[in-house]
Backbone as a printed PyTorch tensor [residue, N CA C, xyz], in Angstrom:
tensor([[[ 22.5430, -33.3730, -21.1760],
         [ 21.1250, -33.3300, -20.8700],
         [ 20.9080, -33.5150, -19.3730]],

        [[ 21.4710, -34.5410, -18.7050],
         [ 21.7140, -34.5510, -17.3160],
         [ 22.1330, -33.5420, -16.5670]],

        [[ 23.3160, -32.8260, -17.3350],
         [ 23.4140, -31.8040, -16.2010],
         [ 22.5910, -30.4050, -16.5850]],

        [[ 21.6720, -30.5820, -17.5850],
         [ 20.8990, -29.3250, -17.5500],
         [ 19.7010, -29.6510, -17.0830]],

        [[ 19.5130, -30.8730, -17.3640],
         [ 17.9810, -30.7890, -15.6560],
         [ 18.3260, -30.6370, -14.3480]],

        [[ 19.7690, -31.1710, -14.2370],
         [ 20.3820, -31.2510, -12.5680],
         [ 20.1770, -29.3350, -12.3890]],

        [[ 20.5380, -28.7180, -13.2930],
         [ 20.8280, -27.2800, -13.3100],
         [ 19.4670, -26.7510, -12.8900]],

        [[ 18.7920, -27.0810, -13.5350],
         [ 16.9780, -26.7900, -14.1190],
         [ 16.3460, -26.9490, -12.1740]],

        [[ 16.7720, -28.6210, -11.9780],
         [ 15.6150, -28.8110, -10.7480],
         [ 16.6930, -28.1410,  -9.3040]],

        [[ 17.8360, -27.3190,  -9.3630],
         [ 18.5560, -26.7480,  -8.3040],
         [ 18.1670, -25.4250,  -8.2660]],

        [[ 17.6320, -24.6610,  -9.6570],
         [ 17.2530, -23.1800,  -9.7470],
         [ 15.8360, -22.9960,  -9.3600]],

        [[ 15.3100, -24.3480,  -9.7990],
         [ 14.3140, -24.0860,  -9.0950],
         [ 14.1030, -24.5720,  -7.6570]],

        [[ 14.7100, -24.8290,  -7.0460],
         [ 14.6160, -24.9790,  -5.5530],
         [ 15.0910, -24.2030,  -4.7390]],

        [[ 16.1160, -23.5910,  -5.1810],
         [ 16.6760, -22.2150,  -4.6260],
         [ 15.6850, -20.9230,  -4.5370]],

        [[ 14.7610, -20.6880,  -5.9620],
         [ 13.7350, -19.4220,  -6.2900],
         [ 12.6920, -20.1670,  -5.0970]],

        [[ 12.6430, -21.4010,  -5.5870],
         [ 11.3440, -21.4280,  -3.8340],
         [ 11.7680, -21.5170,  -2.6300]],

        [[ 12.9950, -21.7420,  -2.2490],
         [ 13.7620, -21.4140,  -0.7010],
         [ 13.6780, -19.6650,  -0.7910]],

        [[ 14.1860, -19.1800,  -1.6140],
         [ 13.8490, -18.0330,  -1.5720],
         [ 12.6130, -16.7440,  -1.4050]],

        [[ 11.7330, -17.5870,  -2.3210],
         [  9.9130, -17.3320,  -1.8600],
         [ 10.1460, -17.3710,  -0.5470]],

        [[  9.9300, -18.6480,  -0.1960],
         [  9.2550, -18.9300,   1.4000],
         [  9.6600, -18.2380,   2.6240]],

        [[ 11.4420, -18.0710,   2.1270],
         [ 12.2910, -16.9740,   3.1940],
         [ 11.4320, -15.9060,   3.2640]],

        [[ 11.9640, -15.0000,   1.9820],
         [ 11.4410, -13.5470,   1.9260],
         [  9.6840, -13.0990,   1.8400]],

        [[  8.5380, -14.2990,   2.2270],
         [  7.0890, -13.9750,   2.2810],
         [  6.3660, -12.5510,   2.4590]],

        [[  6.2450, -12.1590,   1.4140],
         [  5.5230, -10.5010,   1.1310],
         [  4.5090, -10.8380,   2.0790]],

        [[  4.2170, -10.2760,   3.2260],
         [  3.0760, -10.0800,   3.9770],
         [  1.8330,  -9.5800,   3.6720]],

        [[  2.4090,  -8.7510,   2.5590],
         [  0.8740,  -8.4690,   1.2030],
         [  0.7050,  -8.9770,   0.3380]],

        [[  1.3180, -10.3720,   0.4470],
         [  1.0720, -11.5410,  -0.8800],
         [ -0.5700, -11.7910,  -1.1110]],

        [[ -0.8910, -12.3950,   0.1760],
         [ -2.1500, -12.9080,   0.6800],
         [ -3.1940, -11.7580,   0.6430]],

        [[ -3.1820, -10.5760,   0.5720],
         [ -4.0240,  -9.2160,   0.9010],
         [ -5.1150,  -9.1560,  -0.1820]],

        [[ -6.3940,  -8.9680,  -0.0120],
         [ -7.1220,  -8.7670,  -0.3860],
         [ -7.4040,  -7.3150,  -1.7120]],

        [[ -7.4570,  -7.1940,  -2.3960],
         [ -7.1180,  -6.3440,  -3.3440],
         [ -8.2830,  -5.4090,  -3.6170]],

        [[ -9.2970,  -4.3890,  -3.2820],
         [-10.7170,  -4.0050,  -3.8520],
         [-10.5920,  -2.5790,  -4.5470]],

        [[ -9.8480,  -2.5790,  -5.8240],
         [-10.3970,  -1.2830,  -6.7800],
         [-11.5140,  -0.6620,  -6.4590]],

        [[-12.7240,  -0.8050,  -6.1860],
         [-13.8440,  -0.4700,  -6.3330],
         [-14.1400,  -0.2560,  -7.4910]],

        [[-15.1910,   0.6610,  -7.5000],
         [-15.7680,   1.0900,  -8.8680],
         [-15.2220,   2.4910,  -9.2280]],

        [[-14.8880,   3.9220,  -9.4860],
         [-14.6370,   5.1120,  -9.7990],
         [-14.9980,   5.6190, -11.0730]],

        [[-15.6650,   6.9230, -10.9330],
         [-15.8850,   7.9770, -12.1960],
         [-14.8540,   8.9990, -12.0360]],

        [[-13.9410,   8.7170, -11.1390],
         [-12.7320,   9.8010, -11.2010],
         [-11.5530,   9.6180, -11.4410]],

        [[-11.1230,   8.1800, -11.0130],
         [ -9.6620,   7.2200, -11.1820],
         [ -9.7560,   5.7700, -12.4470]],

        [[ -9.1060,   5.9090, -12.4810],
         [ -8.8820,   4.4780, -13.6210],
         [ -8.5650,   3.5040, -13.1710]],

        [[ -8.7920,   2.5250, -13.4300],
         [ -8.3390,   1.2710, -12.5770],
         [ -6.9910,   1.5540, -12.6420]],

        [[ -6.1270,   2.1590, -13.5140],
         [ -4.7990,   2.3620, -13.4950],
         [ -3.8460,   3.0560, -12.2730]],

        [[ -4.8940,   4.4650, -12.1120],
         [ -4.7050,   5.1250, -11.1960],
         [ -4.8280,   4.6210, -10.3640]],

        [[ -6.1040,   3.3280,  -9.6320],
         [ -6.2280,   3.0660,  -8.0210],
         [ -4.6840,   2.3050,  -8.0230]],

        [[ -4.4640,   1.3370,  -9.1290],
         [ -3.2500,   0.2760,  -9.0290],
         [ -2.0970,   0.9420,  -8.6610]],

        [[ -2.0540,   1.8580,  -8.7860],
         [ -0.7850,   3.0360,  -8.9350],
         [ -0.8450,   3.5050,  -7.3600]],

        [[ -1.8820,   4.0730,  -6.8420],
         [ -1.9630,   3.6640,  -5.3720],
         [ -2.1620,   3.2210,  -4.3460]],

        [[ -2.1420,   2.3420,  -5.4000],
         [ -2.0780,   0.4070,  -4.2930],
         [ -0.8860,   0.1250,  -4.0310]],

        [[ -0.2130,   0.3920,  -5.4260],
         [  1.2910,  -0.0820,  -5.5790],
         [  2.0690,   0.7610,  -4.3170]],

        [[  1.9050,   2.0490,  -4.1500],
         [  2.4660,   2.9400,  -3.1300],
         [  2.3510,   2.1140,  -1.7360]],

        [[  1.1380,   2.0740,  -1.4970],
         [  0.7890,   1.5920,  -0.1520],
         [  1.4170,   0.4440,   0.0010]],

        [[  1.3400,  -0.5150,  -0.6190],
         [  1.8830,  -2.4240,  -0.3490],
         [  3.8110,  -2.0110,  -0.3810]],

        [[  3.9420,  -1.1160,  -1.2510],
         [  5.3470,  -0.8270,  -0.7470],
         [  5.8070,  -0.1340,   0.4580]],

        [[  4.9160,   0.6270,   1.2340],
         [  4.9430,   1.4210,   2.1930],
         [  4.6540,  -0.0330,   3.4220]],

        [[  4.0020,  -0.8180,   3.1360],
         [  3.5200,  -1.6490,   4.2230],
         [  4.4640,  -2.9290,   4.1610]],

        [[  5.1790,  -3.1370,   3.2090],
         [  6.2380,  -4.1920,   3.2350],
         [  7.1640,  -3.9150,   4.2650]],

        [[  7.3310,  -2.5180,   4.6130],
         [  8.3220,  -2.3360,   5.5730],
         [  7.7590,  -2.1660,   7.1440]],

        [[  7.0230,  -2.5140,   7.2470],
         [  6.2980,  -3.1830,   8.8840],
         [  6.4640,  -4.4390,   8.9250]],

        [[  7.5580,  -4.6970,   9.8370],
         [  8.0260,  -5.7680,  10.1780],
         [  7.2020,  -6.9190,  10.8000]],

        [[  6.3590,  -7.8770,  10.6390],
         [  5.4470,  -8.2600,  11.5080],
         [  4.0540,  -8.1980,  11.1540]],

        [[  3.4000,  -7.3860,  10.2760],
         [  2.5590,  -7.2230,  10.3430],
         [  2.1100,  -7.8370,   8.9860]],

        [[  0.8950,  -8.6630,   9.1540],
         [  0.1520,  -9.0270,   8.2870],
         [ -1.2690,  -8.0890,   7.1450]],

        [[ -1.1420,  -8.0550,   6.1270],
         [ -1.9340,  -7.5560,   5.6360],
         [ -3.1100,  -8.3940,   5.3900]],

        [[ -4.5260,  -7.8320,   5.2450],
         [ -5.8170,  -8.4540,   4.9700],
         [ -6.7890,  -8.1390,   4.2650]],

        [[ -6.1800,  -6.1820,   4.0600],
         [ -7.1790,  -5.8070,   2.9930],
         [ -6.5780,  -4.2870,   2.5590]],

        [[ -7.1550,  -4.3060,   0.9530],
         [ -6.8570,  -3.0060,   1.0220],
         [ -8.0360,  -2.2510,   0.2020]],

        [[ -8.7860,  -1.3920,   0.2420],
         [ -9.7720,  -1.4200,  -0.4210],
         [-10.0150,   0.1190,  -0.6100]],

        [[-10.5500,   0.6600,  -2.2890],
         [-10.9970,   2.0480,  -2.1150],
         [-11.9390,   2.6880,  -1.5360]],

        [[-11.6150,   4.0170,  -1.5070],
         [-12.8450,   4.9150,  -0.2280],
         [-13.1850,   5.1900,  -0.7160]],

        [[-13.4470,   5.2300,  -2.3700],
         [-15.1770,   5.9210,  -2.7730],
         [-14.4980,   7.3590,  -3.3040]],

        [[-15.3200,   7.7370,  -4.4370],
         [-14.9730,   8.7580,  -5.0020],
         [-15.3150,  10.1290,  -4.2330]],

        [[-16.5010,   9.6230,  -3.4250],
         [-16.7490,  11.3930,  -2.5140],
         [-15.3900,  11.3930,  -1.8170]],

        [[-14.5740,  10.8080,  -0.8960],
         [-13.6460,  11.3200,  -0.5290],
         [-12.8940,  11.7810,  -1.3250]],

        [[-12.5420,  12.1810,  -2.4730],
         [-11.7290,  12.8970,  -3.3590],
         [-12.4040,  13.9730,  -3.7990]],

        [[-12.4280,  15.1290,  -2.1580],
         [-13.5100,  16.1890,  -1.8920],
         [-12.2280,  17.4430,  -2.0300]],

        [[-12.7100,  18.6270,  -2.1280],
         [-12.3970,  20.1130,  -2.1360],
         [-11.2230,  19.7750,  -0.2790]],

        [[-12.1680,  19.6410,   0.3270],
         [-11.9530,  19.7510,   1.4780],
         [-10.4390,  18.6910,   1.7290]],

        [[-10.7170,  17.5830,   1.8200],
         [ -9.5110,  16.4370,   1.8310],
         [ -8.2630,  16.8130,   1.1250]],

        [[ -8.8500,  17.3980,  -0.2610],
         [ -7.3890,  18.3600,  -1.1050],
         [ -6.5800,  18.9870,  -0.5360]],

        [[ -7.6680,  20.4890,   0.1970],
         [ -6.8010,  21.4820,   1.0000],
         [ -5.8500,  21.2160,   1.9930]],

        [[ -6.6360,  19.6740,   3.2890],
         [ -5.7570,  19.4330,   3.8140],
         [ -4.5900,  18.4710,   3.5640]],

        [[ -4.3040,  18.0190,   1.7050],
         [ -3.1170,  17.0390,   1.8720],
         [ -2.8670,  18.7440,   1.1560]],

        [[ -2.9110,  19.5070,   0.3560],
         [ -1.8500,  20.5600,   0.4270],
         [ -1.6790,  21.2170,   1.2980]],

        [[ -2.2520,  21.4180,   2.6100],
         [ -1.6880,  21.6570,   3.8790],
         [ -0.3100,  21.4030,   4.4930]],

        [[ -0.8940,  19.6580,   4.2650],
         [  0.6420,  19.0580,   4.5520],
         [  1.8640,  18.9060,   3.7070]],

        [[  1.2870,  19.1120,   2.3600],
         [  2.1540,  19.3450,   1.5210],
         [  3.4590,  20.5750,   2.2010]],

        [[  2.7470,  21.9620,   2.0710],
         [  3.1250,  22.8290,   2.9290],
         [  3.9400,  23.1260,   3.5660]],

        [[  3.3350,  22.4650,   4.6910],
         [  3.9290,  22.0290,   6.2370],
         [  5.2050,  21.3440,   5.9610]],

        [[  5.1670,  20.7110,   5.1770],
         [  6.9010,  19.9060,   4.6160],
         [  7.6050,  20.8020,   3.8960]],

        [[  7.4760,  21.9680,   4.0100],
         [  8.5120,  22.8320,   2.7750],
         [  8.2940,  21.9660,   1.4560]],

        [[  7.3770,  21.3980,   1.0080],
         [  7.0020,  20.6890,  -0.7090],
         [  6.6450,  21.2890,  -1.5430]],

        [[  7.2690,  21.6750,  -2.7510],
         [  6.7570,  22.5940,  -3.2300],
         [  5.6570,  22.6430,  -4.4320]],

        [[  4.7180,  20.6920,  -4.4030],
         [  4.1290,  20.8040,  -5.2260],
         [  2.7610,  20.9150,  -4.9060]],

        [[  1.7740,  21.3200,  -5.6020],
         [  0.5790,  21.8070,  -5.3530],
         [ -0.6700,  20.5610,  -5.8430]],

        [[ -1.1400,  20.2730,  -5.2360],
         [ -2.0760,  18.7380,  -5.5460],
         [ -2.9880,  19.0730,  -6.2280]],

        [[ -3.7000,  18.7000,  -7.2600],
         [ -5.3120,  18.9030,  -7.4940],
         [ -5.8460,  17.5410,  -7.5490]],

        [[ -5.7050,  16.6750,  -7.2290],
         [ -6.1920,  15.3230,  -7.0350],
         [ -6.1580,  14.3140,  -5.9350]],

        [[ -6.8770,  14.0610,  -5.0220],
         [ -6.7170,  13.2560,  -3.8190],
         [ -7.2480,  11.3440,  -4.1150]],

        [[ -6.8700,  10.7480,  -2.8480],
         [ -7.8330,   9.3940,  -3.1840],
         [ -7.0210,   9.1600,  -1.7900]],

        [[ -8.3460,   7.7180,  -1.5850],
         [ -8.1150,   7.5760,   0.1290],
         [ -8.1130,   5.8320,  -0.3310]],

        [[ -7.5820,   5.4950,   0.6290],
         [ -7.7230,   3.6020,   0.5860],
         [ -7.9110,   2.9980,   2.0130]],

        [[ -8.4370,   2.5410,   2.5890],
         [ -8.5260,   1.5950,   3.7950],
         [ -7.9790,   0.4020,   3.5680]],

        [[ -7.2990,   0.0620,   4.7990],
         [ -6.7320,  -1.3000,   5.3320],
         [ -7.2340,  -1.9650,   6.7190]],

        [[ -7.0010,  -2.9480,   6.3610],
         [ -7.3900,  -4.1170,   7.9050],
         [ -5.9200,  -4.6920,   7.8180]],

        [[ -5.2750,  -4.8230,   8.8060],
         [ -3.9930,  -5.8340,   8.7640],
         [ -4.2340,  -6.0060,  10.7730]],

        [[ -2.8030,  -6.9140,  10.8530],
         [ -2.4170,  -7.5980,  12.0440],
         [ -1.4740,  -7.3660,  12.5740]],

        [[ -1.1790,  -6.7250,  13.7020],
         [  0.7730,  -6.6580,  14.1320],
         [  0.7150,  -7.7720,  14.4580]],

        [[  2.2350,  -7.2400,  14.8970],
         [  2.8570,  -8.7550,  15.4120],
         [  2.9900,  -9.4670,  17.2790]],

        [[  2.8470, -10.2660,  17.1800],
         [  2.4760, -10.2190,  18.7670],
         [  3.3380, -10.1290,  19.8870]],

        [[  4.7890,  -9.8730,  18.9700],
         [  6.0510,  -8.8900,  19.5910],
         [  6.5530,  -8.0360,  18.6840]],

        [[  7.2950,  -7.2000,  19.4620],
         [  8.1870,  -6.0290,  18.9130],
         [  7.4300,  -5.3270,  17.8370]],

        [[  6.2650,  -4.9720,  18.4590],
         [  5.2450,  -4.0610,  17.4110],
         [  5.6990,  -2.6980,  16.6930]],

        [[  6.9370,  -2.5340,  17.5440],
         [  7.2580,  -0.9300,  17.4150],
         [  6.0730,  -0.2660,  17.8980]],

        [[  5.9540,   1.1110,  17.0760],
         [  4.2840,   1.5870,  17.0720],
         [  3.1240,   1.3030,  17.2580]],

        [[  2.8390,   0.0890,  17.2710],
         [  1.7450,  -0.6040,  17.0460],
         [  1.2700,  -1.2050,  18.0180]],

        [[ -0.0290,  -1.5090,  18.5810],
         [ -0.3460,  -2.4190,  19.8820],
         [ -0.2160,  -4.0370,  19.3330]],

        [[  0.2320,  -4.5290,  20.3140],
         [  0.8010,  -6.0080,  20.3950],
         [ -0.4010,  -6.8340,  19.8140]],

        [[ -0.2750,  -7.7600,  19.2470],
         [ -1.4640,  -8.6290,  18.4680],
         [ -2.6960,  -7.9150,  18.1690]],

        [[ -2.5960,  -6.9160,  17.6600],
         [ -4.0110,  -6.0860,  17.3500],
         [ -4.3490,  -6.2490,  15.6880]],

        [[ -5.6990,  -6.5130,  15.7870],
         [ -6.6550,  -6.1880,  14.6040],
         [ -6.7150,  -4.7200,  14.1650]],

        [[ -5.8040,  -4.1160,  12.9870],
         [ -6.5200,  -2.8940,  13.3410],
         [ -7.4040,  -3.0200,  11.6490]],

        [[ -8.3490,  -1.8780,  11.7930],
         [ -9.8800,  -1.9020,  10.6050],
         [ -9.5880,  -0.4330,  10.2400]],

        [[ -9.7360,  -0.4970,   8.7340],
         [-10.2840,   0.8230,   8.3790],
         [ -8.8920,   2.1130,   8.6560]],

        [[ -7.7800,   1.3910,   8.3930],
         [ -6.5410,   2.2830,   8.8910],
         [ -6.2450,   2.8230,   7.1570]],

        [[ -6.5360,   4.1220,   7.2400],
         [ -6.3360,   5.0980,   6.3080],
         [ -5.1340,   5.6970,   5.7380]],

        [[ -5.5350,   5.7200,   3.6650],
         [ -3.8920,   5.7340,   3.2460],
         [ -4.2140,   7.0390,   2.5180]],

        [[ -3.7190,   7.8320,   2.6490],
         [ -4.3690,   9.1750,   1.5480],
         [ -2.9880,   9.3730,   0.7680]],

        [[ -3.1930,   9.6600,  -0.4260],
         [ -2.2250,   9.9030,  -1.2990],
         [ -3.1000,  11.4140,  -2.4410]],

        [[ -1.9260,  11.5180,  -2.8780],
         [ -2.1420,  13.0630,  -3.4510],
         [ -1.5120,  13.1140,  -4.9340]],

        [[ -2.0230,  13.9600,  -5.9650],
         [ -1.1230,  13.9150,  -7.0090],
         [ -1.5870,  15.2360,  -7.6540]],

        [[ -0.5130,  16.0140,  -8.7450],
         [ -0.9830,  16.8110,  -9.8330],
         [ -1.8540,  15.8030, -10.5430]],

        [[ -2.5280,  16.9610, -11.4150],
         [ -2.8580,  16.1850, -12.6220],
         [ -2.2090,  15.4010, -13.2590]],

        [[ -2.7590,  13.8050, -13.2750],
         [ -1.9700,  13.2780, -14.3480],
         [ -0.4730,  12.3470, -13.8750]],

        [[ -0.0530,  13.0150, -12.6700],
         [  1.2480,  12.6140, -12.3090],
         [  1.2730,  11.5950, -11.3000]],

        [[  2.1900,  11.2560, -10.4590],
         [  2.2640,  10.1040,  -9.8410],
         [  2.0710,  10.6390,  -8.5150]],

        [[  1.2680,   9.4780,  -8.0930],
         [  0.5980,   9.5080,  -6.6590],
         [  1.8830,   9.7200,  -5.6180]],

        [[  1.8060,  10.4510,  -4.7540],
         [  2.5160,  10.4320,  -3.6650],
         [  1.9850,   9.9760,  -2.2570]],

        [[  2.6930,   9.0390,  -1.2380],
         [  1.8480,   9.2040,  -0.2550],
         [  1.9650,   9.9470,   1.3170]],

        [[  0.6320,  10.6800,   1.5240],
         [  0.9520,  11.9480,   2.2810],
         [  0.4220,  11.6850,   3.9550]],

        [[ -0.3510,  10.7410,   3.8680],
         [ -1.0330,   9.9120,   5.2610],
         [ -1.5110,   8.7770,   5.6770]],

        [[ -0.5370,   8.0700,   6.9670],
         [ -1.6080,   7.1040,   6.6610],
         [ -1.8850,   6.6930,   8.5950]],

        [[ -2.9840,   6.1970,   8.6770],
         [ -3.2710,   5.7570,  10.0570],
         [ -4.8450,   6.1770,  10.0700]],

        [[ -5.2010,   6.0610,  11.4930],
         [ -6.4170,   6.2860,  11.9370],
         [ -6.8620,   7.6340,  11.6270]]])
């Protein structure tokens, strides 16, 4: 019995040395589905999930929000140009479904890479694309 609590209170001190090391910078991030008559809450989660994986790999940078753009942006127009870029990549799949997401996050106040040094940036844009039905891809993101 002793040595299975000794076991018990070491696994768990290791899983929280481990938390605290590896801190998802989109732990803390603000989460806003919105409302939609075009996506499912399933669908926005699905390209939420894209983005927070796309943004885990910015070294430095803090996340603060991520929030949907509203069903008018999932326009005729916004389509043509992610199958544009579709395109433009030799891709050979054809989209009929768009959706846009905004972010607020923080670089880092060194080694920004890309990014300006301790900056706020607002409203930094994630567009993702899909067939019907299928899984979101993501095709843009920035200002």
């Amino acid at each position: 019995m002793k040595n299975c609590l000794l076991a018990l209170l070491t696994a768990i001190l290791c899983t929280a040395a481990l938390i605290g090391c590896g801190r998802n910078p989109a732990a803390t991030a603000e989460i806003d589905l919105g409302t939609s008559s075009v996506y499912s809450e399933d669908d926005r989660n699905a390209a939420v999930r894209l983005i927070l994986h796309q943004f885990s790999t910015w070294n430095g940078c803090e996340l603060h929000r991520v929030s949907y753009g509203g069903d008018a942006e999932c326009n005729a127009e916004n389509l043509a140009w992610l199958n544009e870029l579709e395109a433009a990549n030799d891709a050979k799949e054809t989209f009929t479904q768009c959706i846009l997401f905004l972010s607020d996050f923080h670089s880092p106040k060194h080694d920004s890479g890309g990014f300006n040094e301790d900056f706020e940036y607002t409203d930094w844009q994630w567009w993702l694309a899909r067939s019907d039905g299928g899984n979101w891809k993501l095709m843009s993101w920035g200002y």
